[in-house]
C-alpha positions in Angstrom: 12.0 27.9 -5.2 8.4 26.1 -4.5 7.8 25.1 -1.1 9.1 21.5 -0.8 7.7 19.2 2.1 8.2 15.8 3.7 5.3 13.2 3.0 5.6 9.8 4.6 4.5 7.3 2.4 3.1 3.5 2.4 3.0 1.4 -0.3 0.7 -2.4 0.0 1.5 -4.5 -2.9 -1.1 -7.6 -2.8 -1.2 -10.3 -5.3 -4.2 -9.9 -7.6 -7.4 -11.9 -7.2 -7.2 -15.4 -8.9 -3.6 -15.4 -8.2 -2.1 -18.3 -6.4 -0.1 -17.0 -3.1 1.1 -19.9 -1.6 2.4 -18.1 1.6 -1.0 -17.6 2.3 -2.4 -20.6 1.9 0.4 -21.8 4.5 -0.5 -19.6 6.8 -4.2 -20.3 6.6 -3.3 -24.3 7.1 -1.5 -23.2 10.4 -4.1 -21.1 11.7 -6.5 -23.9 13.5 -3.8 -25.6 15.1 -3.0 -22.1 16.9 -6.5 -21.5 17.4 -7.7 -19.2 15.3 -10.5 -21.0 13.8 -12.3 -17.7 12.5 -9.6 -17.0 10.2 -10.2 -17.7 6.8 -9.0 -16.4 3.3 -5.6 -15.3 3.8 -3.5 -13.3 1.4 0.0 -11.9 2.1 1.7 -8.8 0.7 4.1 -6.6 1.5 4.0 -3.0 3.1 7.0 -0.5 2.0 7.0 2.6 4.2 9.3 5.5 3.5 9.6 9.2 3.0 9.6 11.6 -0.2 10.4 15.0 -0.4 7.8 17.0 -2.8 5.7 19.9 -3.5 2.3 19.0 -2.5 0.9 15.4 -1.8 -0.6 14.9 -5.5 3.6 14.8 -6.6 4.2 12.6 -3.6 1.4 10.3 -4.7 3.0 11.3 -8.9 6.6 9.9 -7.4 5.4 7.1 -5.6 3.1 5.5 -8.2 5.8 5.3 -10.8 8.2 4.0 -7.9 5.4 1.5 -7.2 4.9 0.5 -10.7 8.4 0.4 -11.6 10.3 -1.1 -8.9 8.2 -2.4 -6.3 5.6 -4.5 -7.7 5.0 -6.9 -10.5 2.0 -5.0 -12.0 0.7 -8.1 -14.1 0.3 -10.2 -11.2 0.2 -7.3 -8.0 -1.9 -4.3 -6.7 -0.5 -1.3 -5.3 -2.0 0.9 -2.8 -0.6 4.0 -2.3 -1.0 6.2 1.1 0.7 9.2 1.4 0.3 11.4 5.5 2.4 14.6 5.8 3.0 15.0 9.6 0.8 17.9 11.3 1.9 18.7 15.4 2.4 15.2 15.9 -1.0 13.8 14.0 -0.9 12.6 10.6 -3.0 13.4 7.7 -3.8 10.3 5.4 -5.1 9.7 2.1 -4.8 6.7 -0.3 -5.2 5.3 -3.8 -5.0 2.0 -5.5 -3.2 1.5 -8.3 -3.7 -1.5 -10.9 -1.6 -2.4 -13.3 -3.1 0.4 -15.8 -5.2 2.1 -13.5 -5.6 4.4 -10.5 -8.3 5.1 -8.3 -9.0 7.3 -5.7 -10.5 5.7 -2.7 -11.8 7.6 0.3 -10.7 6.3 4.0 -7.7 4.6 4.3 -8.2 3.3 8.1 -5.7 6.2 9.4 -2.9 3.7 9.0 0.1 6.4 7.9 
């Protein structure tokens, strides 16, 4: 039996460019009034963090694309980005890819976050 291993994944999902999001724009309204005048071009999303059991990180990344594409984003209106760590003494190893809605690229640096 292959060697099977626990990767932590997060998944963005971000409304496309030239899509209205209307949460953001609310939140962007709100933001002077709190004082946070720097702010500007707002866009909310959603972050879904869980863990998948598989034999390397390319099937973790496999798994979680289709999860992505299927079930957790819209992919005619959303982006996915997919970031996949595997735990290492307590550190975390991270690499990440964006996903479109018939696309996938690799992109290097993901900002650490696991």
């Amino acid at each position: 039996m292959p060697d099977v291993g626990r990767y932590e994944v997060l998944v963005e999902v971000r409304l496309r460019p030239g899509i209205a999001d209307p949460q953001g724009a609310t939140v962007e309204r709100a933001l002077p009034a709190l004082g946070f005048d720097a702010v500007h071009r707002v866009r909310v999303g959603k972050a879904i963090h869980f863990e998948v059991d598989a034999a390397d990180e390319q099937a973790a990344r496999a798994v979680t694309a289709d999860l992505a594409g299927r079930l957790l984003s819209n992919p005619v209106i959303e982006d996915t980005e997919v970031l996949v760590c595997r735990p290492v003494d307590g550190a975390t190893v991270v690499t990440g890819a964006v996903a479109g809605a018939r696309d996938a690229r690799t992109e290097a640096g993901s900002g650490g976050r696991p």
